[in-house]
C-alpha atoms as a printed R data frame, in Angstrom:
    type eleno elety resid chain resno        x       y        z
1   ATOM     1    CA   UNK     A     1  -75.360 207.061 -110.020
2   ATOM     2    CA   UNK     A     2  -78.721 206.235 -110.193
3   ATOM     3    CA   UNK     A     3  -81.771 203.912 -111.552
4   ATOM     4    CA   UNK     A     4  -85.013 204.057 -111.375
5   ATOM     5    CA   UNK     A     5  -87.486 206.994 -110.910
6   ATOM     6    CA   UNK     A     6  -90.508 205.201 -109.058
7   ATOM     7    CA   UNK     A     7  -93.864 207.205 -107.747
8   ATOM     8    CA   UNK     A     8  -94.451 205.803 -104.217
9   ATOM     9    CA   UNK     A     9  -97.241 207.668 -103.956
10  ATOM    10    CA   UNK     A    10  -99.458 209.879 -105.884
11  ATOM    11    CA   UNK     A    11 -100.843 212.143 -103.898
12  ATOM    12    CA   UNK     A    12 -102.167 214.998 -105.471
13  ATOM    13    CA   UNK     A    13 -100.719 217.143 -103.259
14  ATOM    14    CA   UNK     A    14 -101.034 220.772 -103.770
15  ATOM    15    CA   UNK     A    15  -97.580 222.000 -102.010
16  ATOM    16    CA   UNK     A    16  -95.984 218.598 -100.529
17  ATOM    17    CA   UNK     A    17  -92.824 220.038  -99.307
18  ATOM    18    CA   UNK     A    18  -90.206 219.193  -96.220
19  ATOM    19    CA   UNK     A    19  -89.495 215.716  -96.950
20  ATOM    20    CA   UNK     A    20  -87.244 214.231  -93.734
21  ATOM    21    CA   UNK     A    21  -86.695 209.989  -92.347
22  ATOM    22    CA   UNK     A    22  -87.319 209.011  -89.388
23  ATOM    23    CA   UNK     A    23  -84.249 206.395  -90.162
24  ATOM    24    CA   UNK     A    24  -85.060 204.626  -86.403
25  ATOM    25    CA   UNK     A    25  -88.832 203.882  -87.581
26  ATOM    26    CA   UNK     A    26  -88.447 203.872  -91.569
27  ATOM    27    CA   UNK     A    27  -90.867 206.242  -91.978
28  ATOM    28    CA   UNK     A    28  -90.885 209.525  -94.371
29  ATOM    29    CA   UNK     A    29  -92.244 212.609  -92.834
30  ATOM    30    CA   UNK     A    30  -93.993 215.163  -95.093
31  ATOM    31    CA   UNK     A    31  -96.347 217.807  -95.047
32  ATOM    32    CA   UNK     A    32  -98.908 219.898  -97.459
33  ATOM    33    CA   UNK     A    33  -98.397 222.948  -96.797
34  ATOM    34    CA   UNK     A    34 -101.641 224.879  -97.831
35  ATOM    35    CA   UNK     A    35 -104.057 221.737  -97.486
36  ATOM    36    CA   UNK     A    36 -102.553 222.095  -93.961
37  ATOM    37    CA   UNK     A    37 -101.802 218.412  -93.780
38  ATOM    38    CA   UNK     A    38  -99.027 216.292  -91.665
39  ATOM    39    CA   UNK     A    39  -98.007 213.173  -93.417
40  ATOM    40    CA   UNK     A    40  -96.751 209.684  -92.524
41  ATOM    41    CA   UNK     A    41  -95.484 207.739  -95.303
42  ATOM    42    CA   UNK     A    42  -94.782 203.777  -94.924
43  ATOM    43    CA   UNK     A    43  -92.864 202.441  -97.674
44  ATOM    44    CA   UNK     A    44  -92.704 199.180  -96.366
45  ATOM    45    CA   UNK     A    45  -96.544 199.184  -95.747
46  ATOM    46    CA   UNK     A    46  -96.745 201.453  -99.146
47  ATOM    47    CA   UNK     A    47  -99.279 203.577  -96.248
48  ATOM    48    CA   UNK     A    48  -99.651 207.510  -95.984
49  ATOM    49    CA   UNK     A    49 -100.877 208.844  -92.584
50  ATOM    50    CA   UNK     A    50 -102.541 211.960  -93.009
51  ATOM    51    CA   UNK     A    51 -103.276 214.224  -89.567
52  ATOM    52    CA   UNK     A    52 -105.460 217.309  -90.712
53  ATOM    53    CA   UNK     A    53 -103.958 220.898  -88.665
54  ATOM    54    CA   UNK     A    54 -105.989 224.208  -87.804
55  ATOM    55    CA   UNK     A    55 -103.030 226.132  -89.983
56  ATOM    56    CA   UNK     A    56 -100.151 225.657  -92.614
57  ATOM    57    CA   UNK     A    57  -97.512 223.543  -92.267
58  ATOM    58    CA   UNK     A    58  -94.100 224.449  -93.261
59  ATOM    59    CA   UNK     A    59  -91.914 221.402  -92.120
60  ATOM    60    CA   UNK     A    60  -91.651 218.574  -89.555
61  ATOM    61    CA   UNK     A    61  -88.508 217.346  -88.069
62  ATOM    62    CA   UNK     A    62  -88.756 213.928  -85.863
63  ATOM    63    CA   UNK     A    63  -88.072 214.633  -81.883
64  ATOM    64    CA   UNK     A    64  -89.268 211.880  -79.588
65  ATOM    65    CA   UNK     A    65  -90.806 208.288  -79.995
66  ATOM    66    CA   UNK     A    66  -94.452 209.692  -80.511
67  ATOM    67    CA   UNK     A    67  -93.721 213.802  -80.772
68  ATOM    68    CA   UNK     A    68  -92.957 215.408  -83.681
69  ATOM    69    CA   UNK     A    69  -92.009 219.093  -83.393
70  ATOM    70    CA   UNK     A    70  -93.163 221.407  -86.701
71  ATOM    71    CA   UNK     A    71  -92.825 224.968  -87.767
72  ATOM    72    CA   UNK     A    72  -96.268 226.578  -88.853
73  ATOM    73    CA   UNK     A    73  -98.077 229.390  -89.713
74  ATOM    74    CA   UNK     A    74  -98.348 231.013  -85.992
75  ATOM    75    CA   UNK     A    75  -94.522 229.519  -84.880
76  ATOM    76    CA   UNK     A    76  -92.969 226.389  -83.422
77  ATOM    77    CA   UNK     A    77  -95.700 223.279  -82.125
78  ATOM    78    CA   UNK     A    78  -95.079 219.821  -80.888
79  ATOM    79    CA   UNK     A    79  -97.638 217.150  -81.858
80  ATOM    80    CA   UNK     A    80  -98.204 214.229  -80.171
81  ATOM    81    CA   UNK     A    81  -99.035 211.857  -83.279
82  ATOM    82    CA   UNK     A    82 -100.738 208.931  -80.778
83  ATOM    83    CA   UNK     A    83 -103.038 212.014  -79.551
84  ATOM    84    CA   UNK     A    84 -102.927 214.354  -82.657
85  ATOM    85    CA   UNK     A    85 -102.484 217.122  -79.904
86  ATOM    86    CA   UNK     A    86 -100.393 220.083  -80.270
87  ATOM    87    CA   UNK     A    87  -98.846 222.459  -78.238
88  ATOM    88    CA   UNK     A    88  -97.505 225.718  -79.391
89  ATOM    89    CA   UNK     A    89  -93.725 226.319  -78.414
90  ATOM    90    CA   UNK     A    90  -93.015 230.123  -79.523
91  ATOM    91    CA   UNK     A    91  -94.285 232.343  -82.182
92  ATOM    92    CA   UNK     A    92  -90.943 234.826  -83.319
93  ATOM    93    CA   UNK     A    93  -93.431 236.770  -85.467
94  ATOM    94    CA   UNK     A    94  -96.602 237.345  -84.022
95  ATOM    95    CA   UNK     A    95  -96.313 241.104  -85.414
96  ATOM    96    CA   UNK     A    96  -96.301 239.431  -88.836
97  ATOM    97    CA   UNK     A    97  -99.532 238.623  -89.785
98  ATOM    98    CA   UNK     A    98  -98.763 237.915  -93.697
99  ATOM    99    CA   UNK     A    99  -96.092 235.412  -92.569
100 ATOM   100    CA   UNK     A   100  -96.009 231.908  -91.901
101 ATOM   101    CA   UNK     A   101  -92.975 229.678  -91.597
102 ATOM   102    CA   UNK     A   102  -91.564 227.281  -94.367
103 ATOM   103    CA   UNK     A   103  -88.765 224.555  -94.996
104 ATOM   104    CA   UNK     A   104  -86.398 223.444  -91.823
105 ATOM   105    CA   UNK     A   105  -84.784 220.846  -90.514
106 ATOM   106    CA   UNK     A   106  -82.500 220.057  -87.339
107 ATOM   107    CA   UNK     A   107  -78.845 220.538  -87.215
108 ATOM   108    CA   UNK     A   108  -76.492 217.696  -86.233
109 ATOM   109    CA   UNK     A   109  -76.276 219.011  -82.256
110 ATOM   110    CA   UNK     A   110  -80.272 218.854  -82.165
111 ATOM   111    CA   UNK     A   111  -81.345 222.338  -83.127
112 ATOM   112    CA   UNK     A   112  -84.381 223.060  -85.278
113 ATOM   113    CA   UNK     A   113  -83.723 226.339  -87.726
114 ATOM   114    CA   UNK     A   114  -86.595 226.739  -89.988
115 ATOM   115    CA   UNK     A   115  -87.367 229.933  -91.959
116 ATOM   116    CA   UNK     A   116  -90.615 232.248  -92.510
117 ATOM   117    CA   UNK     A   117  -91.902 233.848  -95.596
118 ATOM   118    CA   UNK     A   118  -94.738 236.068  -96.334
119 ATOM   119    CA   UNK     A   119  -97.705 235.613  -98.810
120 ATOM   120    CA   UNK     A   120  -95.667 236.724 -101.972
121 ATOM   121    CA   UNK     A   121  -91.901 235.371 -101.136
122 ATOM   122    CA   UNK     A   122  -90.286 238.115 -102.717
123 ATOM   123    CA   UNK     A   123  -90.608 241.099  -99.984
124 ATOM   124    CA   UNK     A   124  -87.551 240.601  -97.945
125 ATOM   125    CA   UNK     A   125  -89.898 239.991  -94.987
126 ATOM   126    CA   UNK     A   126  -88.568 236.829  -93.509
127 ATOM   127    CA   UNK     A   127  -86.132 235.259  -91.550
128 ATOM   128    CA   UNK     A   128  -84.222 232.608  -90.640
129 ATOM   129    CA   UNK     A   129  -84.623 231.110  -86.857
130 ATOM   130    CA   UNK     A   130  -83.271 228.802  -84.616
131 ATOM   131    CA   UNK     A   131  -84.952 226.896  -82.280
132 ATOM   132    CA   UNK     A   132  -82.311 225.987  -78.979
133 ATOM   133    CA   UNK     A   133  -82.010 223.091  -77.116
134 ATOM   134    CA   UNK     A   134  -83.715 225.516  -74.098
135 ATOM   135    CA   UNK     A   135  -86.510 226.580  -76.624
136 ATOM   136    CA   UNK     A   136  -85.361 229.820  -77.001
137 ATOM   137    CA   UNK     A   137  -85.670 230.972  -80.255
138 ATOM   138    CA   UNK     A   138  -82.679 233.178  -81.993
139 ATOM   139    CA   UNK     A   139  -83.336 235.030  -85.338
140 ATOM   140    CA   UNK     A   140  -79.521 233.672  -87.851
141 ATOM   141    CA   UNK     A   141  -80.755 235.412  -90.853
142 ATOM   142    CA   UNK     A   142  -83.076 238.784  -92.038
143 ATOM   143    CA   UNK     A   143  -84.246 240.118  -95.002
144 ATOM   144    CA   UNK     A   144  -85.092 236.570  -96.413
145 ATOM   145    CA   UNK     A   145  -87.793 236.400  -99.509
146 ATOM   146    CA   UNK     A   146  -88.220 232.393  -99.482
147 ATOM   147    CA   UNK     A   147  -86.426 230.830  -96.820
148 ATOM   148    CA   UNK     A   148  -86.029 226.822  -98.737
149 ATOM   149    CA   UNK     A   149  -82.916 224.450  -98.471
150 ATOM   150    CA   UNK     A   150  -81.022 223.603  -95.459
151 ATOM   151    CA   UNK     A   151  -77.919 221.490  -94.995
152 ATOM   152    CA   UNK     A   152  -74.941 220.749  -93.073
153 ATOM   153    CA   UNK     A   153  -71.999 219.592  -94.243
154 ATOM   154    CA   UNK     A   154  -70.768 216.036  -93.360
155 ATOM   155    CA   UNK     A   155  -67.643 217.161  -91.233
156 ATOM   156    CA   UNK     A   156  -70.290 219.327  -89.623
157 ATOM   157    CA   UNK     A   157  -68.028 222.992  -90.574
158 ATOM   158    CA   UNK     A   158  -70.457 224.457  -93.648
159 ATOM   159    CA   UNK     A   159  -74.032 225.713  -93.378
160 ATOM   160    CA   UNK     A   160  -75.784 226.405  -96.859
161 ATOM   161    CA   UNK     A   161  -79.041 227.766  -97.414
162 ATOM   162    CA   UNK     A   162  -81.317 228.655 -100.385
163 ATOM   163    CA   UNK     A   163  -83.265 232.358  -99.956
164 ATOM   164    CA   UNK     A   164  -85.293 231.009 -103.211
165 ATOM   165    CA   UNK     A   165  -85.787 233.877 -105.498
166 ATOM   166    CA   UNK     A   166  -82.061 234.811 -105.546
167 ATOM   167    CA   UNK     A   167  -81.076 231.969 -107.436
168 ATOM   168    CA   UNK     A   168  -78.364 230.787 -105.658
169 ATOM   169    CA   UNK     A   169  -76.488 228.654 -102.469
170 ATOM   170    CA   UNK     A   170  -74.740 230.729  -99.803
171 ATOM   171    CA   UNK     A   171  -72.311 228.953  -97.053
172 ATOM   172    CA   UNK     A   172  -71.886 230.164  -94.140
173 ATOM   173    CA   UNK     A   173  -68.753 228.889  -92.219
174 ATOM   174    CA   UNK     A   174  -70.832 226.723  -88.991
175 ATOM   175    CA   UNK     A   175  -69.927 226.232  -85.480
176 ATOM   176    CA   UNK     A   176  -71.886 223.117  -84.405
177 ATOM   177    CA   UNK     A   177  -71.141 223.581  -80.620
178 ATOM   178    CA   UNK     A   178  -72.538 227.099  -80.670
179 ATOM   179    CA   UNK     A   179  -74.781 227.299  -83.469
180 ATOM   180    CA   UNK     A   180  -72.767 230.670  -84.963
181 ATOM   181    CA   UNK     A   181  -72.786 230.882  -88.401
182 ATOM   182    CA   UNK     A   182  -70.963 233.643  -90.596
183 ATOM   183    CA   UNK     A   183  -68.621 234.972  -93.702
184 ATOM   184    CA   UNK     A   184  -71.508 234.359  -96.184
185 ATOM   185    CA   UNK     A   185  -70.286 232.801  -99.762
186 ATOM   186    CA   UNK     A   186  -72.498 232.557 -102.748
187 ATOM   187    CA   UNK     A   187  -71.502 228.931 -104.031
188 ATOM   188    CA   UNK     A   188  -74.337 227.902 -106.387
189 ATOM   189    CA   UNK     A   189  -76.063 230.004 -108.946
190 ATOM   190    CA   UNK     A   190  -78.752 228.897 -110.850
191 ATOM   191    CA   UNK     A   191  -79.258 229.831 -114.570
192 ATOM   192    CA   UNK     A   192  -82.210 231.402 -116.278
193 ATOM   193    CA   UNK     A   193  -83.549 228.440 -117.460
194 ATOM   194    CA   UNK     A   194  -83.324 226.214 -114.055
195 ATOM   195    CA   UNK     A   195  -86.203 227.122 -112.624
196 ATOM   196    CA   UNK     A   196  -85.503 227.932 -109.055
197 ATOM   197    CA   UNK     A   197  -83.872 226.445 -106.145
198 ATOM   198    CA   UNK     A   198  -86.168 225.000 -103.695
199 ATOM   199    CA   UNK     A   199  -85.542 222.273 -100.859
200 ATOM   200    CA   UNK     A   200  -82.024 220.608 -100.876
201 ATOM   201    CA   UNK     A   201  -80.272 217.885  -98.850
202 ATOM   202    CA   UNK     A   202  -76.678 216.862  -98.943
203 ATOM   203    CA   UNK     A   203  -75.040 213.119  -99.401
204 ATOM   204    CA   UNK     A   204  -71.926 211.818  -97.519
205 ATOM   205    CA   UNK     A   205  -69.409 213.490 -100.139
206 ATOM   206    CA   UNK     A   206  -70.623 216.763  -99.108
207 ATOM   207    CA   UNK     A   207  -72.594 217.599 -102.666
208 ATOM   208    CA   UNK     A   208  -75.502 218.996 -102.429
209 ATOM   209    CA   UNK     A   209  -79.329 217.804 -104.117
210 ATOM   210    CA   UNK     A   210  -81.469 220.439 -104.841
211 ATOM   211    CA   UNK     A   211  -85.145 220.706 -106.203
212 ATOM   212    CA   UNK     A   212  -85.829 222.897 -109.046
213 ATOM   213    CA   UNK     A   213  -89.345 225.337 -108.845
214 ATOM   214    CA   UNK     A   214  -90.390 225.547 -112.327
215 ATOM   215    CA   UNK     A   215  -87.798 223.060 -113.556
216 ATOM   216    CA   UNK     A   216  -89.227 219.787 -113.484
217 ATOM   217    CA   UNK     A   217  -85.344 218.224 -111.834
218 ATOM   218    CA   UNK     A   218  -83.362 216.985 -109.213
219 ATOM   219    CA   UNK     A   219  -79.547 218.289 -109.406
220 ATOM   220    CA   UNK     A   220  -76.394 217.565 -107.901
221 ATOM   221    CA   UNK     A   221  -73.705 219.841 -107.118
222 ATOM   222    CA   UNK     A   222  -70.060 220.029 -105.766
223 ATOM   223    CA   UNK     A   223  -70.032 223.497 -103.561
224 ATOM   224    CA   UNK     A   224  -66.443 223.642 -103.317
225 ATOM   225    CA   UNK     A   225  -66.547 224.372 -107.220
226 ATOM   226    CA   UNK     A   226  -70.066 225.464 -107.867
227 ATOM   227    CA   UNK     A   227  -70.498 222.887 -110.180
228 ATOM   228    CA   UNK     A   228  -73.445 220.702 -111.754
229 ATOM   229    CA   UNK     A   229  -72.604 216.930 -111.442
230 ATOM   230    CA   UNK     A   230  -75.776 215.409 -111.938
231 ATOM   231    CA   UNK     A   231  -79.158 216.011 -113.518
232 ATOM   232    CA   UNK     A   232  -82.494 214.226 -113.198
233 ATOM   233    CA   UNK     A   233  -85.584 214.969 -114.575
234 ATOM   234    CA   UNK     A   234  -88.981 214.555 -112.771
235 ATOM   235    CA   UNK     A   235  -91.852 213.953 -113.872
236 ATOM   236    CA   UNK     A   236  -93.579 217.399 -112.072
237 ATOM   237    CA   UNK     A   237  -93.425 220.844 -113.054
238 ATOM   238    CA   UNK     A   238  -92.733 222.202 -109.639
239 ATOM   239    CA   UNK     A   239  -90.126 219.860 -107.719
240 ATOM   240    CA   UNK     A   240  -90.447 221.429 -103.916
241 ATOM   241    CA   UNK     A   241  -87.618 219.220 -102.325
242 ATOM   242    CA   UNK     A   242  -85.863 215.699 -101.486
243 ATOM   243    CA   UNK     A   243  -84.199 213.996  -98.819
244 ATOM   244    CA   UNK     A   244  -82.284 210.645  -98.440
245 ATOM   245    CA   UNK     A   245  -84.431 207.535  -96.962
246 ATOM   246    CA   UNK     A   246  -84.362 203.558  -97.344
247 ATOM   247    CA   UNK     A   247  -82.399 201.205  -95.010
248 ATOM   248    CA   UNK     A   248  -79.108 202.204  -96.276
249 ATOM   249    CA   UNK     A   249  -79.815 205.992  -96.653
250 ATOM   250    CA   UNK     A   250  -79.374 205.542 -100.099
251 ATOM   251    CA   UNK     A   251  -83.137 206.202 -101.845
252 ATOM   252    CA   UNK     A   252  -83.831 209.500 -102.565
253 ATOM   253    CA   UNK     A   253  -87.313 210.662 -101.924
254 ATOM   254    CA   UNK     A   254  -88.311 213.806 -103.803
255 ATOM   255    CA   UNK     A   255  -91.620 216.054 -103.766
256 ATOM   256    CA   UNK     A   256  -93.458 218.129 -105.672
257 ATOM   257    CA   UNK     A   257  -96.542 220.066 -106.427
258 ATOM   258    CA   UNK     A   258  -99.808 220.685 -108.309
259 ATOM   259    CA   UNK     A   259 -100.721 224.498 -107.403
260 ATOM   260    CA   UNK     A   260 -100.290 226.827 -109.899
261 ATOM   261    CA   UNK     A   261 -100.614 224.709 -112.755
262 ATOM   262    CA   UNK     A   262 -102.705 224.928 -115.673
263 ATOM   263    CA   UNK     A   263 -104.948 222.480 -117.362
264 ATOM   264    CA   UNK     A   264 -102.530 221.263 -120.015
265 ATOM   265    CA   UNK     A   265  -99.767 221.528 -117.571
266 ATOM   266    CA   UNK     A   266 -101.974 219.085 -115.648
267 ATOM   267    CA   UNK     A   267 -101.921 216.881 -118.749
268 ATOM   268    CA   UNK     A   268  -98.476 216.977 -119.064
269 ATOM   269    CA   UNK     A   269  -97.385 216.303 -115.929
270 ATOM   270    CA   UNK     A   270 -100.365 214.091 -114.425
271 ATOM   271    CA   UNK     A   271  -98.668 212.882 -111.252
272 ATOM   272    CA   UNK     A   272  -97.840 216.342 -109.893
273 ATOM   273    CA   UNK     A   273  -98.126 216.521 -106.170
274 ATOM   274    CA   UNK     A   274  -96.825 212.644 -106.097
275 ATOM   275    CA   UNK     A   275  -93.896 211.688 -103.507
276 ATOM   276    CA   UNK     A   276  -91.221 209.831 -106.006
277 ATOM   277    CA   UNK     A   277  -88.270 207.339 -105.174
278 ATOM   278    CA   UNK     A   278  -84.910 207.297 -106.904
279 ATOM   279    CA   UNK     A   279  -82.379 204.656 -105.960
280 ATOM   280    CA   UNK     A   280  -79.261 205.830 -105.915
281 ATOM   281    CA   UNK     A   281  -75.323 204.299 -105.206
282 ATOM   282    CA   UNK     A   282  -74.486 207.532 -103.140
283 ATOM   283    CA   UNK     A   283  -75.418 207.579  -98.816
284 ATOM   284    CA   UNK     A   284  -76.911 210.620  -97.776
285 ATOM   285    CA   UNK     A   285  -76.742 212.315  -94.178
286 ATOM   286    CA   UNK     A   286  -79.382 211.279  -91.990
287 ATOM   287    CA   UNK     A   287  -81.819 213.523  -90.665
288 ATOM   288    CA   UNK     A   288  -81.770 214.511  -87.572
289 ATOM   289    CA   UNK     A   289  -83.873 215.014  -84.561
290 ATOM   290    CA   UNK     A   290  -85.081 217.740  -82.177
291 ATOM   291    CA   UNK     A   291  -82.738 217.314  -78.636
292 ATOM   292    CA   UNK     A   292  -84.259 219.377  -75.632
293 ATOM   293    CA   UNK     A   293  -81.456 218.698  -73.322
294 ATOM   294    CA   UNK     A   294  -82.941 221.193  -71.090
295 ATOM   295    CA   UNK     A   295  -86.047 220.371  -70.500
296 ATOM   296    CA   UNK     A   296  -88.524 217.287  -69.732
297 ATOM   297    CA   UNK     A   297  -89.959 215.064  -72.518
298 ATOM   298    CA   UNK     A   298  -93.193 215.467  -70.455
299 ATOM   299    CA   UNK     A   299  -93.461 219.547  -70.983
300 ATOM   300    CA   UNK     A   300  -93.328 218.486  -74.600
C-alpha cells in the first residue's frame, strides 16, 4: 500500500497546513499559517518558494497560470505570484474580528469552500463558505469550531468535512451542478487516543486520508463502513494534513507542525514542521482549480 516515508523538506514550519498540486505545473502549494507565509514547493528542483503576506494564511487553491486565489485572515484574495500582488475578493466576516479563515479547497465544478475559525477553535463561531463561480460568497455550514478536511467523492455525489474538535467525518449528500449539500451523516469517529482529525483528501476508491492533531499519523478509511484500513505513522507530533501529488497522483504529501510543542517533544520529533512524501500504489483525486466563468481573468 505503501513504501517509503521521505522528508522533502524540512521546514520548520510552525503551522504548514493546506497542502494542494498544481498537477499541470508539478508543483505543491502550501502555506504557514501563523508565519503568514505562501509556499511553492518543487520536487523536481527539490526548491521551496516562499512569498511573505501582511496576514494569516489559511489555504491556497491553484486558479490561473500565474494567480493563485487564497482564503485569509480578512476573507478571499487573489495573488498574482509573478507580481506578489493581491487583491482582496470578499470578506463574509468582517464583524468577526477573532476570526480568520482556515483549510479549503475547490470542488470538482470550480468552486472554492473554505472555512473560518476563531482564536480558540472550540466556540462554535465559524462557518463554512463557498466561494461561486460569480464571486459571490454563500455561507453551507454554521456553528463550526475548526473548520479542517474537505473532500469530494470520486463519482462527485458525497461531500465530507471535518469540524475538528468533534472527532468525527460528516457526509453530506452533494449536488455538483448546484453546489447544495444536505442530510448530514456522521461516518468517521475518532477514538480517544487518535488525536484529532485535521486536513483529509480522498483517493480514487473513494477512502478517505486524514491527518491526526496530536497523533503523530496518516489514516485511511472506507466511509461507507466507518472503518480504519490503513495506518501510518509520522514522524511529527501534530500532522495538519495531506494531499495526493507526483506524476501519477500517486505520492502522498503530508504536513505538519512545530507550535505548541515542548522542548523534549522537540527532541523527539526533530523534523516537525517538515513537508514528507509517501509513495503509495493507490491514485488520488486531483486537485482542483478556481473557475470564474463569469468574469474576466483580467479583474482577477
Amino acid at each position: 500500500m505503501f513504501s517509503n516515508i521521505e522528508l522533502v523538506l524540512d521546514a520548520k514550519a510552525s503551522l504548514a497546513e493546506g497542502p494542494c498540486w498544481n498537477e499541470k505545473k508539478q508543483l505543491l502549494y502550501w502555506v504557514d499559517i501563523m508565519e503568514r507565509k505562501l509556499c511553492i514547493y518543487n520536487p523536481t528542483a527539490n526548491t521551496n518558494r516562499v512569498i511573505a503576506l501582511n496576514q494569516q494564511i489559511g489555504c491556497v487553491v491553484p486558479y490561473l497560470e500565474d494567480v493563485l486565489l487564497l482564503a485569509m485572515e480578512k476573507g478571499f484574495y487573489s495573488i498574482n505570484i509573478n507580481t506578489e500582488k493581491l487583491t482582496h475578493i470578499f470578506d463574509p466576516e468582517p464583524h468577526l474580528i477573532e476570526n480568520r479563515f482556515n483549510d479549503g479547497k475547490c470542488d470538482p465544478a470550480g468552486r472554492f469552500w473554505a472555512g473560518s475559525t476563531d482564536t480558540y477553535g472550540m466556540n462554535a463561531a465559524g462557518s463554512l463558505y463557498c466561494l461561486h463561480h460569480n464571486l459571490s460568497v454563500e455561507k453551507k455550514v454554521s456553528h463550526v469550531n475548526t473548520s479542517n478536511g474537505i473532500a469530494w467523492s470520486p463519482d462527485h455525489t458525497y461531500f465530507y468535512f471535518i469540524d475538528t474538535p468533534t472527532k468525527k467525518v460528516v457526509r453530506y449528500q452533494y449536488n455538483i451542478r448546484t453546489g447544495d449539500i444536505h442530510n448530514p451523516i456522521d461516518v468517521i469517529i475518532f477514538s480517544e487516543n487518535d488525536g484529532l482529525p485535521d486536513g483529509m483528501t480522498i483517493d480514487e476508491d473513494g477512502c478517505l486520508w486524514i491527518a491526526h492533531w496530536g497523533g503523530s499519523k496518516i489514516t485511511r478509511w472506507n466511509p461507507s463502513t466507518g472503518e480504519q484500513i490503513l495506518n501510518i505513522p509520522i514522524p511529527a507530533l501534530y500532522v495538519t494534513s495531506c494531499t495526493f501529488g507526483g506524476p501519477n497522483l500517486t505520492d502522498l504529501y503530508v504536513t505538519t507542525a512545530r507550535t505548541r510543542m515542548t522542548d523534549d517533544e522537540l527532541k523527539e520529533y526533530p523534523h516537525a514542521g517538515g513537508i514528507f512524501r509517501i509513495q503509495t500504489n493507490v491514485k488520488g483525486c486531483p486537485t482542483y482549480s478556481f473557475c470564474n466563468k463569469n468574469i474576466g481573468a483580467e479583474t482577477m
